[in-house]
N, C-alpha and C positions, 0 to 999 in steps of 0.2 A: 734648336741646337746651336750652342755657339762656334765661332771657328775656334782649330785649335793649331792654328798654324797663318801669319800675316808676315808676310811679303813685300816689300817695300824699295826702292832703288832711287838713285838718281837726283838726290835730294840738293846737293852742290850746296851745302851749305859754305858762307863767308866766314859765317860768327856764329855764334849761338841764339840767335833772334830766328825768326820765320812760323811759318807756321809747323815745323817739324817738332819742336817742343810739346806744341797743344798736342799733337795725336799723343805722343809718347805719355801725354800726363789723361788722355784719354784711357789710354792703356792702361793705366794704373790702378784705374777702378773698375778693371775688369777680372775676372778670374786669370789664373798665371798660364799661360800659353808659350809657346813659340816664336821670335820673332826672325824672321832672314832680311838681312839688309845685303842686297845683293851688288852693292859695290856705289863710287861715285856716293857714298854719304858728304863728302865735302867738296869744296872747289878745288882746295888740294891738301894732301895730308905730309907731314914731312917729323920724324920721329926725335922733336926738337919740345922744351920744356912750355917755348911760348906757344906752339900749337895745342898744347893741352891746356892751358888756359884759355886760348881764346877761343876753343869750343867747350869748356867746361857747364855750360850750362844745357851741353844736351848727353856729355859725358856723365853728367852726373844723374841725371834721370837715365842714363839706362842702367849706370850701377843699382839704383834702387828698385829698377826692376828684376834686377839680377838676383837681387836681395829677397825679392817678394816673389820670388821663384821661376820667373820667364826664365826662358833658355834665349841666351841671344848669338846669334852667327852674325859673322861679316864674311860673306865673299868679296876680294878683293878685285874694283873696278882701277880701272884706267887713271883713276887721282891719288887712288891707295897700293902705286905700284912701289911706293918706297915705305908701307907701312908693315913694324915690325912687333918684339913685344912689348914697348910701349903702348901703340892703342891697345891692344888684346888690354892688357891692366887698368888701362883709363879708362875703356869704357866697360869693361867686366865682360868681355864678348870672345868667343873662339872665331881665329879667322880662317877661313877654307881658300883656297885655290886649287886651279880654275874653275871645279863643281864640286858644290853639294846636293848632293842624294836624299831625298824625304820621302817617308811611305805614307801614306797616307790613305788606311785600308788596304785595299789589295790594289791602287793605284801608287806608280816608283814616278816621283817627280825628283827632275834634274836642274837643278837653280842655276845656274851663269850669269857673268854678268852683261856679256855681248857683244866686248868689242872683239871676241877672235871670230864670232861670226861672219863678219864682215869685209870687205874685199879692201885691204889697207894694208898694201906691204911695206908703206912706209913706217907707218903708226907702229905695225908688230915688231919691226927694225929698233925700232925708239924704244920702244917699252922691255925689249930682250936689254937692251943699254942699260936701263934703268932697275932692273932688277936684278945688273949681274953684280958680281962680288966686288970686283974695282973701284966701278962707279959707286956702291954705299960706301965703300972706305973712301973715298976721294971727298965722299959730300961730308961725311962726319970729321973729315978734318977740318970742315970751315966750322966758325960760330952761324947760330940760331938765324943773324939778322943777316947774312951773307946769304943763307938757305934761301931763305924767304923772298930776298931783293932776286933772286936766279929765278924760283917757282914762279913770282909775279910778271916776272917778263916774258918767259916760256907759254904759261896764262894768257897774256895780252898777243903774243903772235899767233897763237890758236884758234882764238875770238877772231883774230881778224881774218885770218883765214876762212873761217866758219859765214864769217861773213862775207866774203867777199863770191865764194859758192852760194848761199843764197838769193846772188842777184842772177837772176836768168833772163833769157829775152823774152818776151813774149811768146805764150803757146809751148816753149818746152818744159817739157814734165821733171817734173823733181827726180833724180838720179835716185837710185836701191841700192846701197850698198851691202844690200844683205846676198851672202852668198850662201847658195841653196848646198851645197855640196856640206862645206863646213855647218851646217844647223841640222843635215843627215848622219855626220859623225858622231857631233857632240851628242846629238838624241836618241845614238845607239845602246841599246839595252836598258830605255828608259820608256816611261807610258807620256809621259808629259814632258815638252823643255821648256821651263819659263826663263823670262831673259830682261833684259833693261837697253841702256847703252841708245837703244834708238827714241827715245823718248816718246814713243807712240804709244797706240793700248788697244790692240787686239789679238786677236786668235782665230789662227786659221792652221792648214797643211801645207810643209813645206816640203815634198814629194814624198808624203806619205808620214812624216814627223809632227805632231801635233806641238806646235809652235807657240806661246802665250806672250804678250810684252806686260808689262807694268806700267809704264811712264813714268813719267817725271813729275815735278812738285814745281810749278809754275806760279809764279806770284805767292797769294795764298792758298795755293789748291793744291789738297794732297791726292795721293792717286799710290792704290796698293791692292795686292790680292788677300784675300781668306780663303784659307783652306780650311776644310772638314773632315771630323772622322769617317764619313762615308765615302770619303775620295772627290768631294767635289769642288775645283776651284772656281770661285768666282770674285770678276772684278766689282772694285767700289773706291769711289771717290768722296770729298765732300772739300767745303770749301771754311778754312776756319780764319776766327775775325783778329 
């Protein structure tokens, strides 16, 4: 049985190089399926002429799989908070927020992409900013290369943050900022919630919500779910050269 439904998140692509291409052209020689890309496809996305070029080389493979009959989604992650219908047309994709809903048999899976999950009222502060009305008309009154000089700095204080949390003292345990209340809401009236955002990859109960991550795409190693018509998810990795 093949899947007839593939999952994917967190890709952070720069450019159009990595190993996200090879799956996608993996893809291509498979029968036409489903694809959900569940957010965080790029480092950052910003609805400007030189971002479509400078990922056109994975824009363009999913139009051709658009072509060849996949169905493709974008839930919008945390880099895709200023994406509009430009990507929708460049990459041939519908884009959802905050959930897509997939049946999958008599199993109702609920895609997210994770960061409301999580306990960051900073972050959700920032990203209300960024997706309100003002702020896009304030950003599209700059030119392309103004966008991009702002997104890269914002980028760089992020990363150092990020890093500067990873260094711990000895013997303390890596902080959770998964908040168990918020993963029981979003997974109401669903059998499944898969998610991204945390770059891990398991599955467990999150007071009773069956909880799945995907991960991330590290180096060359992709990391994605297949779904089944009998309702069954499962994870699969592989590492491409």
């Amino acid at each position: 049985m093949l899947p007839v439904l593939y999952i994917v998140g967190d890709i952070h692509l720069r450019d159009g190089t990595g190993p996200f291409p090879a799956f996608l052209d993996q893809l291509a020689l498979r029968a036409p399926a489903r694809l959900v890309i569940l957010g965080d496809l790029f480092e950052y996305w910003l609805e400007t002429t030189d971002a479509c070029q400078r990922y056109e080389p994975v824009l363009e493979r999913l139009r051709r799989l658009r072509v060849a009959g996949w169905r493709i989604d974008l839930v919008r992650g945390n880099r895709e908070l200023c994406a509009g219908r430009r990507l929708e047309q460049a990459a041939g994709c519908r884009m959802s927020w905050p959930a897509l809903d997939v049946v999958l048999g008599v199993v109702r899976v609920r895609i997210v992409h994770g960061d409301r999950l999580c306990q960051d009222p900073g972050y959700r502060a920032f990203a209300s900013l960024l997706r309100s009305f003002w702020f896009q008309a304030w950003q599209q009154m700059h030119p392309g290369v103004v966008q991009d000089a702002i997104a890269r700095w914002l980028r760089a204080r992020s990363q150092a943050k990020h890093r500067a949390r990873a260094v711990r003292p000895a013997g303390q345990r890596k902080r959770v900022f998964i908040d168990p209340r918020r993963v029981v809401a979003a997974g109401r009236g669903c059998d499944v919630l898969v998610a991204g955002h945390i770059h891990e990859v398991w599955r467990r109960r999150v007071r009773g919500t069956d909880l799945m991550l995907v991960g991330d795409w590290p180096g060359m190693n992709g990391r994605w779910i297949e779904g089944f018509a009998d309702g069954r998810l499962v994870a699969a990795s592989a590492r491409f050269a």
